[in-house]
VEXLUMRO-56745 format. One record per residue (C-alpha): residue number from 1; residue in three letters; x, y, z. Coordinates in pm, whole numbers. Example, Ala and Ser with C-alpha at 12.3 -4.5 7.8 and 13.67 -1.06 7.14 Angstrom:
BEGIN
<atom 1,ala,<1230,-450,780>>
<atom 2,ser,<1367,-106,714>>
END
This chain:
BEGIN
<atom 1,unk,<-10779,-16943,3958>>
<atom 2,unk,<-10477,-17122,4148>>
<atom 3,unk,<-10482,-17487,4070>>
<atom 4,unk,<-10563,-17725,4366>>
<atom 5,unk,<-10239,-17890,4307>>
<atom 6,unk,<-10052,-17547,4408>>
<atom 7,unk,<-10011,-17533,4764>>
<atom 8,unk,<-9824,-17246,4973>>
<atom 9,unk,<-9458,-17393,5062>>
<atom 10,unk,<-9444,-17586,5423>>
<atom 11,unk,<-9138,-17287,5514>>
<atom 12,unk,<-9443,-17058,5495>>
<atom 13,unk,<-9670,-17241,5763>>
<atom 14,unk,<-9541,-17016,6069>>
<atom 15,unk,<-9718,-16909,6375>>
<atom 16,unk,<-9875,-16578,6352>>
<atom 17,unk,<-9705,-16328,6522>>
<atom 18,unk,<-9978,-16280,6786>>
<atom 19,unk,<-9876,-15920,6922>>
<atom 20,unk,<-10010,-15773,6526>>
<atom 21,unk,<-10300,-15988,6562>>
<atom 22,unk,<-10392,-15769,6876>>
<atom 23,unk,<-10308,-15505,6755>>
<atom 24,unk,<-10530,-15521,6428>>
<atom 25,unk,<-10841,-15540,6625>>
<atom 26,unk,<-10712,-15260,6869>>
<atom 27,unk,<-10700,-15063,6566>>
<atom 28,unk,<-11040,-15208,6419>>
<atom 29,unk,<-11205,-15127,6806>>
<atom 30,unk,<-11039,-14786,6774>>
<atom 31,unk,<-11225,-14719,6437>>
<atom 32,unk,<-11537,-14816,6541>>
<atom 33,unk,<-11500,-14497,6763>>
<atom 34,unk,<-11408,-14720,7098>>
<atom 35,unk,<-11133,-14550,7259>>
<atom 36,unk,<-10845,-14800,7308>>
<atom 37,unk,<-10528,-14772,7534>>
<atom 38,unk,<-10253,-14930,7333>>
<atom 39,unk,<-10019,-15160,7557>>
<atom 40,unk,<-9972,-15414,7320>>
<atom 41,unk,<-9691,-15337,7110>>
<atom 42,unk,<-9351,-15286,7143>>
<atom 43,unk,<-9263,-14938,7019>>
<atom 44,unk,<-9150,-14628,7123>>
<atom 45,unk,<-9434,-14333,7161>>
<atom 46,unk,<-9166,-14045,7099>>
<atom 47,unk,<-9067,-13971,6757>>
<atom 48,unk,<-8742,-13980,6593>>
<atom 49,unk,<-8479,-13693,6770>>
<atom 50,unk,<-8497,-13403,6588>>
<atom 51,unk,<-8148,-13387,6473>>
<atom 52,unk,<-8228,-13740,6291>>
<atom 53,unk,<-8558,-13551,6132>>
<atom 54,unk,<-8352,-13270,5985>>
<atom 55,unk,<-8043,-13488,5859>>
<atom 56,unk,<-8359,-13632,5644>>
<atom 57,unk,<-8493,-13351,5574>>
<atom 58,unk,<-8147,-13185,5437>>
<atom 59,unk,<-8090,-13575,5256>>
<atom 60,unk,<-8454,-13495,5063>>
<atom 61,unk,<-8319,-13158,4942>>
<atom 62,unk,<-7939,-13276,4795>>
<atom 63,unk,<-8096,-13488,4487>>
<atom 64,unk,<-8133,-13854,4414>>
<atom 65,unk,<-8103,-14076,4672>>
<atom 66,unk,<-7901,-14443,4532>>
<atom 67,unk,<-7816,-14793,4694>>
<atom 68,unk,<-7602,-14801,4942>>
<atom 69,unk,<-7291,-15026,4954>>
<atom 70,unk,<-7475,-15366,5086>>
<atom 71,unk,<-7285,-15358,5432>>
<atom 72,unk,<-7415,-14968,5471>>
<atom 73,unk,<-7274,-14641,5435>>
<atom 74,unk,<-6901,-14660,5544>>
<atom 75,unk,<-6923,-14351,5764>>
<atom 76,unk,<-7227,-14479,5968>>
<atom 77,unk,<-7040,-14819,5998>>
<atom 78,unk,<-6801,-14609,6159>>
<atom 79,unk,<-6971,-14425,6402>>
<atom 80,unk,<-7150,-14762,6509>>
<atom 81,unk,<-6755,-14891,6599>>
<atom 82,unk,<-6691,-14523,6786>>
<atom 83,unk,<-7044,-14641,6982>>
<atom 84,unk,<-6867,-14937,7132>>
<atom 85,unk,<-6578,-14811,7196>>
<atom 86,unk,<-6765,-14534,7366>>
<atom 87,unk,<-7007,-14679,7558>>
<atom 88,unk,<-6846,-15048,7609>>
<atom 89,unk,<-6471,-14992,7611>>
<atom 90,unk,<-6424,-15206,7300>>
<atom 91,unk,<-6252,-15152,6970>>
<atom 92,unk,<-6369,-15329,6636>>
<atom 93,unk,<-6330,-15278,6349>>
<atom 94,unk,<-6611,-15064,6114>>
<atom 95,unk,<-6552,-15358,5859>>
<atom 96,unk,<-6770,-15561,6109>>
<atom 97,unk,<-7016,-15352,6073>>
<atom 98,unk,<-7317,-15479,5847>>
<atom 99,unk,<-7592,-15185,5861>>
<atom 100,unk,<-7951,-15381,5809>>
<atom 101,unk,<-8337,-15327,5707>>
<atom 102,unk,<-8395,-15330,6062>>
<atom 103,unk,<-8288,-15597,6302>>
<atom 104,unk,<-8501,-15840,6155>>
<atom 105,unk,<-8259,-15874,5826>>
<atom 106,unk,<-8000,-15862,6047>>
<atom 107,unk,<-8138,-16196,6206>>
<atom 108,unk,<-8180,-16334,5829>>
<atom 109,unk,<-7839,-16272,5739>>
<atom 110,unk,<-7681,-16430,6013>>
<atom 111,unk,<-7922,-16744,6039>>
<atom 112,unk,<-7869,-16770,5655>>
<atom 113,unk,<-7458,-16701,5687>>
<atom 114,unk,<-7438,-16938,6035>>
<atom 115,unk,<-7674,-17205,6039>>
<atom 116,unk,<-7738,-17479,5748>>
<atom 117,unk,<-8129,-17584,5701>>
<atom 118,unk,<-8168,-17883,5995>>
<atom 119,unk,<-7945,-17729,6188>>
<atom 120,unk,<-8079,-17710,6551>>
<atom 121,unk,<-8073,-17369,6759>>
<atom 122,unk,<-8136,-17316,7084>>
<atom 123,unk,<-8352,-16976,7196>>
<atom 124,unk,<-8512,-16908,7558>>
<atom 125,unk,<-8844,-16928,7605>>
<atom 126,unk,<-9015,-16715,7669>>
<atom 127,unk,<-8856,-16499,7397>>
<atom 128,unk,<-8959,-16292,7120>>
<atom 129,unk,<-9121,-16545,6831>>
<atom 130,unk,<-8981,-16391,6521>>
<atom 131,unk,<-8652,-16598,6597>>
<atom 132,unk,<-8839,-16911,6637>>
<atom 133,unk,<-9080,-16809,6330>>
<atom 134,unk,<-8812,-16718,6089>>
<atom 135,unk,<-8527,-16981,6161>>
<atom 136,unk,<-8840,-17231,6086>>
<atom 137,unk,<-8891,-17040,5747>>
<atom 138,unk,<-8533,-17086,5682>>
<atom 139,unk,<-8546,-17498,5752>>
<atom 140,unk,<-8394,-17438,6080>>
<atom 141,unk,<-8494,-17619,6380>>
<atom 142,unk,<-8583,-17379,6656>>
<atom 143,unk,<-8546,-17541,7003>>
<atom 144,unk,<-8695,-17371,7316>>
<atom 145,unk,<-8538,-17375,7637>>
<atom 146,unk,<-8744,-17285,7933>>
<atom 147,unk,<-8628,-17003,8172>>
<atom 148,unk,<-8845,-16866,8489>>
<atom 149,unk,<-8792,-16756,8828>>
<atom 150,unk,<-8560,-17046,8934>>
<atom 151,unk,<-8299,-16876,8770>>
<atom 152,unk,<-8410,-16511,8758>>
<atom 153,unk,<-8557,-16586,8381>>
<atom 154,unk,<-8183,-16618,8244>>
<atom 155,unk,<-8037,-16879,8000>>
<atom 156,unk,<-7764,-17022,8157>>
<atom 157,unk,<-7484,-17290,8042>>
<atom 158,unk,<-7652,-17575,8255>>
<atom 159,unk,<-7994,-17530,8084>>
<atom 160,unk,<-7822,-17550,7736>>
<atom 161,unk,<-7660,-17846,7818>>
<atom 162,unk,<-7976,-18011,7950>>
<atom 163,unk,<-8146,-17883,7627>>
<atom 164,unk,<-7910,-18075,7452>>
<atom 165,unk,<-7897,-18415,7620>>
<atom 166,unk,<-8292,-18412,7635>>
<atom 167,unk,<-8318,-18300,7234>>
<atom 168,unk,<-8022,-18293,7087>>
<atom 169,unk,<-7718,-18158,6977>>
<atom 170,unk,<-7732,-17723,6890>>
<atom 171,unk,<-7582,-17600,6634>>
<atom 172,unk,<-7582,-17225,6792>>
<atom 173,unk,<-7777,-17026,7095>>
<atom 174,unk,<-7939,-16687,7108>>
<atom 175,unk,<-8007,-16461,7404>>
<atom 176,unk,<-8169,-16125,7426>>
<atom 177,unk,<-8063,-15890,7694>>
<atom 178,unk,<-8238,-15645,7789>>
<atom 179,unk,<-8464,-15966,7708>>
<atom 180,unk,<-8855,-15909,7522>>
<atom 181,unk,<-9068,-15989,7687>>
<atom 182,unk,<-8936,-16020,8040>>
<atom 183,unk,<-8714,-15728,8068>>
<atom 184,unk,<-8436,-15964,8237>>
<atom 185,unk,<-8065,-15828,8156>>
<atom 186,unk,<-7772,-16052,8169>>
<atom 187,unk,<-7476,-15938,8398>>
<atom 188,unk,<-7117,-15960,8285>>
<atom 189,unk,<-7055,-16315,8408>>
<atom 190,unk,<-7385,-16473,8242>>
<atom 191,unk,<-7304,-16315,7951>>
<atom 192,unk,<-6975,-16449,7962>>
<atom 193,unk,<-7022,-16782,8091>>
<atom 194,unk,<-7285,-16877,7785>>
<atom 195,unk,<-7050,-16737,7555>>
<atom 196,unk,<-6729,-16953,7680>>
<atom 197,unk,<-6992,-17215,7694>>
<atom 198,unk,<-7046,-17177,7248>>
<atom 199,unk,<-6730,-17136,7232>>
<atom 200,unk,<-6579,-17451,7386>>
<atom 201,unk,<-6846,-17673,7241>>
<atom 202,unk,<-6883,-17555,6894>>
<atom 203,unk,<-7185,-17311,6863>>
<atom 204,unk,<-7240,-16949,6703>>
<atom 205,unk,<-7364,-16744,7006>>
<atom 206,unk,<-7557,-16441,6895>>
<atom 207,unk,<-7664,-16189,7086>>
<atom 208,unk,<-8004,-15945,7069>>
<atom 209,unk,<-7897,-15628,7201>>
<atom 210,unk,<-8156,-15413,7063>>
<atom 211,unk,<-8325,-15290,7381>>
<atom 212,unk,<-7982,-15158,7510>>
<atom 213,unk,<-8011,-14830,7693>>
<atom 214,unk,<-8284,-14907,7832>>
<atom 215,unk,<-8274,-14992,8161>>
<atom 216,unk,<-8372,-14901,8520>>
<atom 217,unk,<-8061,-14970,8721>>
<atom 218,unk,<-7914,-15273,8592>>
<atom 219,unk,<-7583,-15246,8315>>
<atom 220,unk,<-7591,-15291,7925>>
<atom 221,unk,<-7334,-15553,7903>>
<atom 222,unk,<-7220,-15599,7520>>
<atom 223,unk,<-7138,-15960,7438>>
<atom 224,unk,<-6831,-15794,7238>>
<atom 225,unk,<-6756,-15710,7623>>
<atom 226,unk,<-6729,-16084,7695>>
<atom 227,unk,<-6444,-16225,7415>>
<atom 228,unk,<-6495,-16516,7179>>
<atom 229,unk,<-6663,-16482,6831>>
<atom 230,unk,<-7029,-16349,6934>>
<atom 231,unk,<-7264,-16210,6708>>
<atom 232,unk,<-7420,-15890,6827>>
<atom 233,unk,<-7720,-15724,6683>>
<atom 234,unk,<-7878,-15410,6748>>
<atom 235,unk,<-8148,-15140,6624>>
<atom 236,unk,<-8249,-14808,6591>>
<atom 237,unk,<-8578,-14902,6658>>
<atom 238,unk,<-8578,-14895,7027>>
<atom 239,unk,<-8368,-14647,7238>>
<atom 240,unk,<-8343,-14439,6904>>
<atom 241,unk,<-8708,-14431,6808>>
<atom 242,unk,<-8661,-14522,6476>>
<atom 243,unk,<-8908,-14762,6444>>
<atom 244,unk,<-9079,-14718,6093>>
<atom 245,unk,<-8746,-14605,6004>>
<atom 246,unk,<-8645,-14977,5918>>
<atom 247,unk,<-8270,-15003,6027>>
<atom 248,unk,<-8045,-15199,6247>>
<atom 249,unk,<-7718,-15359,6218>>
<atom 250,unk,<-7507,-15658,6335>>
<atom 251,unk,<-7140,-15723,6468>>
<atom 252,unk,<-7033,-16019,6257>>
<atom 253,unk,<-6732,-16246,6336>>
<atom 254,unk,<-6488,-16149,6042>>
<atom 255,unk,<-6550,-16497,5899>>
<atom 256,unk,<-6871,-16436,5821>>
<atom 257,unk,<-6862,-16043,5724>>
<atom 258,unk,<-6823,-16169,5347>>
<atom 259,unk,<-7099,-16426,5353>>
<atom 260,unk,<-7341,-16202,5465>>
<atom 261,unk,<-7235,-15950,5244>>
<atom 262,unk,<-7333,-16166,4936>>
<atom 263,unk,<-7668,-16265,5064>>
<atom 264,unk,<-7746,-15914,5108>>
<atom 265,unk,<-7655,-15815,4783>>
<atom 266,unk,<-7906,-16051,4665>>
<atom 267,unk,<-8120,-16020,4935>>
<atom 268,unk,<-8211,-15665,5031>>
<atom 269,unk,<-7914,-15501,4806>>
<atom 270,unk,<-7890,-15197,5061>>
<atom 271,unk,<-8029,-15052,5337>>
<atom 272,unk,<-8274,-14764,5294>>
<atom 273,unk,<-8032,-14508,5225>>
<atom 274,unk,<-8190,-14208,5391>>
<atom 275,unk,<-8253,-14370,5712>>
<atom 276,unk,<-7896,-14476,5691>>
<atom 277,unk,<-7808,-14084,5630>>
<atom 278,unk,<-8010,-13956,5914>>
<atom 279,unk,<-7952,-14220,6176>>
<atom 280,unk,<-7561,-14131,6192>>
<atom 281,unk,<-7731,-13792,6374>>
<atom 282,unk,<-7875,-14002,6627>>
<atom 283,unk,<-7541,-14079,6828>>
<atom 284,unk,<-7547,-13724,6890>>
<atom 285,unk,<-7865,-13687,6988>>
<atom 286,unk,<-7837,-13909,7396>>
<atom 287,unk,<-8011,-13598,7576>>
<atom 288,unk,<-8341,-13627,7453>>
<atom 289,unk,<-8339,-13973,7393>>
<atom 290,unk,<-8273,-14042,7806>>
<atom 291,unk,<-8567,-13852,7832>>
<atom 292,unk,<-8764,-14123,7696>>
<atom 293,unk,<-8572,-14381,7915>>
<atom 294,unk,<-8705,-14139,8231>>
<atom 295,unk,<-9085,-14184,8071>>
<atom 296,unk,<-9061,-14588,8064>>
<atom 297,unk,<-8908,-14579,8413>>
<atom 298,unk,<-9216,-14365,8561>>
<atom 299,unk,<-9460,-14579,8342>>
<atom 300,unk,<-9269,-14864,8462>>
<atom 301,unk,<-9320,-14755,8809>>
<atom 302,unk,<-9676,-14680,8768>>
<atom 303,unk,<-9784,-14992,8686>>
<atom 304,unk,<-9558,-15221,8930>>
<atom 305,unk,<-9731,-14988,9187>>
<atom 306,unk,<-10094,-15015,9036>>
<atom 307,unk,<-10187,-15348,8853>>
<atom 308,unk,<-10122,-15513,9219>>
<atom 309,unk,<-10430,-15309,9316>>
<atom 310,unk,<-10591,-15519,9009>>
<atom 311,unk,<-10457,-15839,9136>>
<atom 312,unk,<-10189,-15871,8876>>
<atom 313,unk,<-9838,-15867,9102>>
<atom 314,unk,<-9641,-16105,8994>>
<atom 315,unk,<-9404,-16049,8762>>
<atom 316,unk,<-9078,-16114,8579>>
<atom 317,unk,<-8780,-15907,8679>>
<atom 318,unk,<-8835,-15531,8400>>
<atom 319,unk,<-8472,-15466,8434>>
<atom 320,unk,<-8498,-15345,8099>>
<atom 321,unk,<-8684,-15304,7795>>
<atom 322,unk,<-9011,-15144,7822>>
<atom 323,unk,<-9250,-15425,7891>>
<atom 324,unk,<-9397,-15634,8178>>
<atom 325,unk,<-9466,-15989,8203>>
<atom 326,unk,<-9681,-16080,8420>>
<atom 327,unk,<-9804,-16418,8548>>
<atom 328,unk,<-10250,-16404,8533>>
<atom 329,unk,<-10285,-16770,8657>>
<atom 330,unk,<-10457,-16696,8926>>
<atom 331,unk,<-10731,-16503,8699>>
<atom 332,unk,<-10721,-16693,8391>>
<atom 333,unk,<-10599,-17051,8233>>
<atom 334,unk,<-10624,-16905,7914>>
<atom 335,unk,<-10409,-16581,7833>>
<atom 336,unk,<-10580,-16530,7506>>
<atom 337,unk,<-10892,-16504,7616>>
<atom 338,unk,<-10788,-16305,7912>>
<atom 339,unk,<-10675,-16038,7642>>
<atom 340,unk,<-10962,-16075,7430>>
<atom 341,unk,<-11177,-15996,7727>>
<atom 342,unk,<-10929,-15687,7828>>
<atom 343,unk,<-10990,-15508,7506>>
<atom 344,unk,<-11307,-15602,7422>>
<atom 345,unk,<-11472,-15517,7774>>
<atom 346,unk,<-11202,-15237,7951>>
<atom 347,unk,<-11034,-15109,7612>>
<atom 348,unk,<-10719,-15251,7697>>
<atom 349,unk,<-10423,-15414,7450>>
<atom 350,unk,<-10188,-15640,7589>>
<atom 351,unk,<-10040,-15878,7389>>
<atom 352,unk,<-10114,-16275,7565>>
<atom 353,unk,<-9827,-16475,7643>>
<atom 354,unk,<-9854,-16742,7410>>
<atom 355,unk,<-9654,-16488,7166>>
<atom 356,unk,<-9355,-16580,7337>>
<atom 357,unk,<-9357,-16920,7518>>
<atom 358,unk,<-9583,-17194,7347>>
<atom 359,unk,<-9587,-17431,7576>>
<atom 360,unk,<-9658,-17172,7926>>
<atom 361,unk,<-9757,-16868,7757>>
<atom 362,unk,<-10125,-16946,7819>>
<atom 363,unk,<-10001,-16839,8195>>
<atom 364,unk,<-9897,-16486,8132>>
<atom 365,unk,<-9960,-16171,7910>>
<atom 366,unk,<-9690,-15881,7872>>
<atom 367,unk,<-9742,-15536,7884>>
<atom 368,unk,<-9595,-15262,7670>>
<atom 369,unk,<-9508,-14926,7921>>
<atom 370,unk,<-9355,-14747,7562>>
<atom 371,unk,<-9649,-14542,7550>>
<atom 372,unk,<-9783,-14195,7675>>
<atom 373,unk,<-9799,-14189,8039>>
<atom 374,unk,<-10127,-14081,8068>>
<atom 375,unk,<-10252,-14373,7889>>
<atom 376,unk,<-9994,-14577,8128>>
<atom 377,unk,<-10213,-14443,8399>>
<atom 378,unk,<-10598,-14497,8272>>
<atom 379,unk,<-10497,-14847,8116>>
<atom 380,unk,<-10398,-14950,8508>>
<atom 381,unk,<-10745,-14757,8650>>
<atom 382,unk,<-10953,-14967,8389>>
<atom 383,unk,<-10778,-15262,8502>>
<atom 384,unk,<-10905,-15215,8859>>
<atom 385,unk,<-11201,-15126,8749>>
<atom 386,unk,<-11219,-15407,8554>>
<atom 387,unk,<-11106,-15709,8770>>
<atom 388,unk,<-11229,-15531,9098>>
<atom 389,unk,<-11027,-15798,9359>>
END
């Protein structure tokens, strides 16, 4: 038996992350035999390309698979630099490069490598809660700054520099375009007006670019695009369905490239080498992966034309991403019970908005459209059925 004088550590006392919450009693419905339509979380319902299966599959066969160098195979670090230059017309160098247990130790690494504990940074809210969640673990101050429709859901320079008078000075600001869970995308000049903004007054900008390819019209725009010393980071879990796969990487500043080298060495030591192996095969594999792109758009499409019909039609702007975040004021002052409700009485996940904005999430819940679109399609009749307006 612990003794009463051993307590958990106040770094641990985080927020759940609500979205797995859901999800566990989705899953605990769905075993009770209660058929559930899963719009909850964010994850792709294609599997990994099949290229990227049989890389694996040939890795299995060749013997013992070892660590990794702690910044990630050199010839994958490569073909991550031949992506940008590619796709976004920029050259950088592979040594850059840090290849990650997903995107989430990418965000540990560069909290740990930019931001001393106390040290204040600024995220929009709403936005996805790990970053608020695990700067707090790491003695970091997470400070939310409000977006909404006044200025299309975007962080801009003026609202950081309100942030600061009314809190405080930041030590760095994050954005995420395409954003989760709003779907907003930054265009060239936002991007590059926040990041001018860091860099004249002192601040690491970092940039979540792990839903890019996604998107139904609007452009991927790289903050390597947009000068200065960004941080990008990025994942095979989206666009490349790679999800259980565990890998992402980040574009470090060469400053810090070093740094975070060390603390993964001690941290994670490598990468899991045969996910590294098989996700170089996934640059090749843009045909079938576009076809999942064209799945989101028609289950995107389905359910801006159908949850209206439920009385659910407002919502913010879905340029990317896969989700839809929708404003249920008018039905309920208290998102988590709205959800509750949903998948207790209709069989429907969705994920309330608390998740992602504290202070108005109680306002909104977000839908996940990465799913099969047949279950896109009876999630949005239950819906009806269920609300009947």
């Amino acid at each position: 038996m612990v003794s009463d004088n051993v307590k958990p550590s106040q770094r641990s006392n985080v927020d759940p992350f609500i979205v797995m919450d859901v999800m566990r009693d989705a899953n605990r419905l769905a075993a009770q035999g209660k058929n559930i339509m899963h719009l909850e979380v964010g994850q792709p319902g294609a599997s990994a390309p099949q290229g990227v299966r049989k890389a694996a599959a040939e890795a299995l066969g060749t013997g013992p698979l070892g660590y990794t160098d702690a910044l990630g195979i050199p010839s994958l670090r490569a073909r991550i630099a031949a992506h940008y230059l590619g796709l976004h017309k920029v050259e950088i160098d592979p040594a850059r490069v840090v290849v990650t247990a997903g995107s989430s130790a990418a965000f540990i690494l560069t909290f740990l490598a930019c931001f001393e504990a106390g040290d204040r940074v600024g995220l929009p809210e709403p936005g996805y809660p790990a970053y608020r969640n695990t700067l707090k673990a790491l003695g970091c101050i997470p400070v939310g700054i409000p977006t909404g429709p006044e200025t299309n859901w975007v962080l801009t320079p003026e609202l950081v520099a309100k942030a600061e008078v009314e809190t405080g000075p930041l030590k760095g600001v994050l954005v995420a375009s395409p954003s989760n869970p709003t779907g907003v995308m930054l265009t060239r000049d936002q991007m590059t007006a926040l990041n001018k903004h860091c860099q004249a007054t002192g601040k690491w900008f970092i940039s979540d670019e792990i839903y890019h390819r996604i998107s139904y019209g609007a452009e991927d725009v790289s903050a390597l695009e947009c000068g200065g010393s960004a941080i990008v980071i990025n994942s095979f879990s989206k666009y490349y369905c790679m999800t259980g796969w565990r890998l992402g990487w980040a574009v470090l500043p060469e400053v810090l490239v070093r740094p975070a080298e060390r603390l993964a060495q001690n941290l994670f030591i490598s990468a899991p080498t045969l996910s590294q192996i098989a996700a170089e095969r996934s640059f090749d594999e843009s045909g079938d992966l576009d076809k999942n792109v064209e799945v989101y758009a028609r289950n995107r499409a389905l359910l801006l034309k159908e949850l209206p019909k439920a009385g659910i039609d407002r919502f913010a702007p879905a340029d990317g991403a896969f989700y839809l975040y929708a404003d249920v004021s008018d039905l309920s002052d208290d998102s988590a019970r709205f959800c509750s409700k949903m998948l207790d009485e209709a069989g429907v996940a969705v994920t309330p908005g608390a998740d992602f904005d504290p202070v108005r999430g109680h306002q909104f819940v977000r839908f996940s459209f990465a799913g099969e679109t047949a279950d896109i399609a009876e999630a949005a009749r239950r819906l009806k059925f269920w609300l009947k307006p």
